[in-house]
N, C-alpha and C positions, 0 to 999 in steps of 0.2 A: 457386538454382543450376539447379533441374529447368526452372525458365521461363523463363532466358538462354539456357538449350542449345537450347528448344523456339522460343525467335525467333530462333534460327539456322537452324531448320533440322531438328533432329534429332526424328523421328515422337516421338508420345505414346507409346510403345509401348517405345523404348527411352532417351527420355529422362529420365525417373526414377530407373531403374538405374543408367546412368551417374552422376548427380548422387550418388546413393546411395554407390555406389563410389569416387567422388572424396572426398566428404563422409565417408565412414567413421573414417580414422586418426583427424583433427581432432576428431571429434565423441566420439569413443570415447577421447583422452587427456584429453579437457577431463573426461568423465562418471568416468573411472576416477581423476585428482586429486583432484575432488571426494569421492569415496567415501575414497577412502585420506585424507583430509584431517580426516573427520567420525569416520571410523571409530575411530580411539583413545578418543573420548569415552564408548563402549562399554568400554572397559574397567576406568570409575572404578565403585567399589563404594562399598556403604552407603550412608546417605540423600543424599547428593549425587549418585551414579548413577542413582539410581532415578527421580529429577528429570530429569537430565539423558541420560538413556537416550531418550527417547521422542522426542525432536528430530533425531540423526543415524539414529535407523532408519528415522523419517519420509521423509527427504531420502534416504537410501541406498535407499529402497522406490521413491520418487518417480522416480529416476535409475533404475532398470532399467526402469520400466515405461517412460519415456519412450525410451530405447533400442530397446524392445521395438516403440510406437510409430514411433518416426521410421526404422525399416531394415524392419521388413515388414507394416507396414499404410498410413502415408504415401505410399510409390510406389503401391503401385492408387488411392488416393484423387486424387493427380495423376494417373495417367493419363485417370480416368475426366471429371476436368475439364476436359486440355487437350483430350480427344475432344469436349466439348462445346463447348470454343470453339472449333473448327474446322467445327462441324455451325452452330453460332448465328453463328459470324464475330465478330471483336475488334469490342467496343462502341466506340466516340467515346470517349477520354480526359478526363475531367472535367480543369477549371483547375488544382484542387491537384495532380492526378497531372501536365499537363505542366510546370505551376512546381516540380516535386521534380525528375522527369526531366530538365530544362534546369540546377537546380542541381547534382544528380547527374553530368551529362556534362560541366561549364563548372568550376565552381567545384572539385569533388569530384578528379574526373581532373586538374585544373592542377596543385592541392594533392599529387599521389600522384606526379606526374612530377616537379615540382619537389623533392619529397622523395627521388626517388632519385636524381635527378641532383649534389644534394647531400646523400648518404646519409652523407658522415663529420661532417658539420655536423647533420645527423639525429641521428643515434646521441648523439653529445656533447652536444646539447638532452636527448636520454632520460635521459642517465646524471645531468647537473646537475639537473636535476626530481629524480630519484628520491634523491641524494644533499641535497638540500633538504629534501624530505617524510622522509626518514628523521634528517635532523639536527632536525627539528621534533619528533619522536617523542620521539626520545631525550634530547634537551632539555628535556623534558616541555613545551614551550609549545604542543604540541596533549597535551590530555592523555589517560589511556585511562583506563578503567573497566572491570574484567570484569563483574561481576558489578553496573551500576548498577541504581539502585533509586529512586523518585520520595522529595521529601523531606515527613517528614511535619511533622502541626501539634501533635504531644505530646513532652515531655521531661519527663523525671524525674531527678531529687533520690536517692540513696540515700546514708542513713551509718550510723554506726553508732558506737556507746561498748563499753568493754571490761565482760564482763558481769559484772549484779550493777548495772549502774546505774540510777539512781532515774530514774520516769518524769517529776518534774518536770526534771531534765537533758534528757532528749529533747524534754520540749516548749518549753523554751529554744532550742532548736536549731532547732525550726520556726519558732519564730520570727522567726530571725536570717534562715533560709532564706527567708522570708514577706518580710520587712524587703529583703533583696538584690534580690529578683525587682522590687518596684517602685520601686528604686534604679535598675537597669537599663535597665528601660523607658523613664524618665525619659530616660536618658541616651543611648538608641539613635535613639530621636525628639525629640530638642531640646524632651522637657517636652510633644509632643502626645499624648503615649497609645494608645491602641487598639491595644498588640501583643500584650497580653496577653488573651485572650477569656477564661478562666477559671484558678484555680489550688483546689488542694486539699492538704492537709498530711494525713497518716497516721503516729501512733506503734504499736508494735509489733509491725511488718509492715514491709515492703521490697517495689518495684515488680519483678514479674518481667520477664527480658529473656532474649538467647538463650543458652544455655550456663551459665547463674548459678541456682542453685536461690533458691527466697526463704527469707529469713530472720524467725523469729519472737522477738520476745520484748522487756521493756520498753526496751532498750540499744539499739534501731536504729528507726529512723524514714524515714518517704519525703515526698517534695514533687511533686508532680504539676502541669506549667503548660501549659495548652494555649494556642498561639497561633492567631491568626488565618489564614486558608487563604493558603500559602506567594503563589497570586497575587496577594495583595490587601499583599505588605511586601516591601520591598526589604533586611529584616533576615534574614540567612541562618542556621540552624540554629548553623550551628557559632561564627557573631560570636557568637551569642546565650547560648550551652553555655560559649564563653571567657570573655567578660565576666562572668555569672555566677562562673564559677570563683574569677576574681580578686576577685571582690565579698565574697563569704563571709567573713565569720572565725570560724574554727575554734573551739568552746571547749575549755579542757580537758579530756583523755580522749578525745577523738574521734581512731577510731583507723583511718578509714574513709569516704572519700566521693568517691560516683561518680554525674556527670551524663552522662548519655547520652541518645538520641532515639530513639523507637519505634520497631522495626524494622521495613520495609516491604518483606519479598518479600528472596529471595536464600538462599543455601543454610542453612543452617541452623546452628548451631552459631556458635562465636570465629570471628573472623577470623583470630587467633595463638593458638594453643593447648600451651603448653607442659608437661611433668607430669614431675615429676619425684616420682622415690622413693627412699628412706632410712628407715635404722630411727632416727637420732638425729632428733629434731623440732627441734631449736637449728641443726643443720646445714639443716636443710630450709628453715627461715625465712630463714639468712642468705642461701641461696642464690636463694631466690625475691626477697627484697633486690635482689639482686646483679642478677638476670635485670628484676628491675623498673628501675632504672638505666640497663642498658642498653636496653630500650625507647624509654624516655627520650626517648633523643637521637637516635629516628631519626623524621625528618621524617612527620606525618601519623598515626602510632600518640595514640592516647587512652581512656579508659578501662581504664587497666593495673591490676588487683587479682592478690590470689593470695588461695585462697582456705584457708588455713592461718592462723586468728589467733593474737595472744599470750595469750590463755588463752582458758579457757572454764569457767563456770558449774560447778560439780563439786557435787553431791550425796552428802553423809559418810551413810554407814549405820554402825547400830552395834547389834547385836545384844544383844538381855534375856537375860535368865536362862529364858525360855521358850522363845525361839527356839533357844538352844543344846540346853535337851531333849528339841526337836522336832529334834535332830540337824544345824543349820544351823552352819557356819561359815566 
């Protein structure tokens, strides 16, 4: 704006200023949206805040200083240029500069008259676009992601039997698990192979993931499959996590099992986190039941557990005739 005013005509000396002053409202509702826009992200707490804090202070820092920049250090730097182009004289316009200038006057200006001369034909183009891109949205056929994350090349197997069960039961279950995984492969590649690069079975441990503590002990077991790097298959994590699913058969007693994929980056914790409390344990299960059901049936939710099982392991103590003298009971 400061070197339209200054090829019209108006000195180095006060066309900066003006530019300045014209430029000001504009420049200063765009800078003040933005901040009011980031600034709420500031107010999330615990380890998602803490992540997410350093990105709008960044941006909200970034926009003052440039403020601070473009209203009182940018004018003297114009001024002190257009003074030099008036001492050295305007050089010969290089090709690209008059083929932008010739587009800019011809092309640019026809486009800007023609648009207001039919500004209600304007407007009604703006509103159908933005009523388009907003039915695409909410349609989901452009889809969103907050929090995307690249996919990875590991999935894990977790399950588990009610405790107290024998480890040859678990390792029947690797098995089975072992058995499925190259059933699949088979069947994702028409019989050519290579999507599986490695697999590994684990009894007496479970694979840790976000929000799930791991589980020890002879009654749960893991399966670890790592695939080939996502650009080298057109097989996508989650074909690969479903078909699995359905392949497995359960044996008796298994009361428990969750394939999921490595987690790669994103806040930390469940994605759905629900917790409830009660003093009755029979009420608690039914209702984590109940909360797992409805999960269910809403589009895109997978790997639904509650972490309350139907029993557990119980160690009976029973006191001698020695321990009672030593005053225990």
């Amino acid at each position: 704006h400061a070197e339209m005013l200054h090829r019209h005509g108006i000195k180095p000396e006060q066309a900066p200023l003006q530019s300045a002053q014209t430029m000001r409202p504009p420049v200063l509702a765009a800078s003040l949206t933005t901040i009011a826009a980031f600034a709420p992200i500031l107010t999330i707490g615990e380890a998602v805040g803490d992540i997410l804090s350093d990105l709008p202070l960044t941006i909200i820092l970034v926009i003052i200083a440039s403020l601070v920049e473009c209203f009182l250090v940018l004018p003297m730097h114009l001024k002190k240029a257009m003074q030099r182009m008036e001492r050295v004289g305007v050089k010969k316009p290089s090709k690209l500069q008059i083929a932008f200038n010739r587009f800019r006057d011809t092309q640019v200006k026809n486009a800007v008259r023609w648009s207001f001369r039919r500004r209600y034909s304007t407007v009604l183009a703006f509103m159908c676009t933005l009523i388009v891109a907003v039915s695409m949205l909410a349609t989901g056929r452009v889809g969103f992601e907050f929090f995307a994350s690249p996919e990875t090349d590991i999935i894990f197997a977790n399950f588990a039997f009610s405790p107290g069960t024998p480890r040859d039961q678990t390792r029947e279950m690797i098995s089975e698990v072992a058995r499925s995984v190259d059933v699949i492969e088979n069947r994702l590649t028409d019989g050519a192979g290579g999507l599986v690069k490695q697999k590994v079975g684990t009894i007496a441990s479970t694979e840790t993931r976000q929000g799930a503590p791991v589980m020890f002990g002879d009654h749960v077991g893991a399966y670890t499959v790592e695939l080939i790097s996502s650009d080298n298959r057109y097989v996508r994590n989650t074909e690969f996590i479903d078909a699995w699913r359905q392949e497995i058969r359960p044996i008796t007693g298994m009361e428990k099992l969750i394939i999921f994929e490595l987690s790669a980056g994103g806040p930390p914790g469940r994605d759905i986190d629900v917790r409830l409390h009660s003093a009755d344990l029979a009420t608690l299960k039914a209702a984590a039941m109940k909360i797992r059901e409805v999960l269910l049936n809403i589009p895109g939710t997978m790997v639904i557990e509650d972490n309350l099982p139907y029993g557990k392991q119980a160690i009976v103590l029973e006191l001698t005739s020695v321990g009672r003298a030593m005053g225990f009971t």
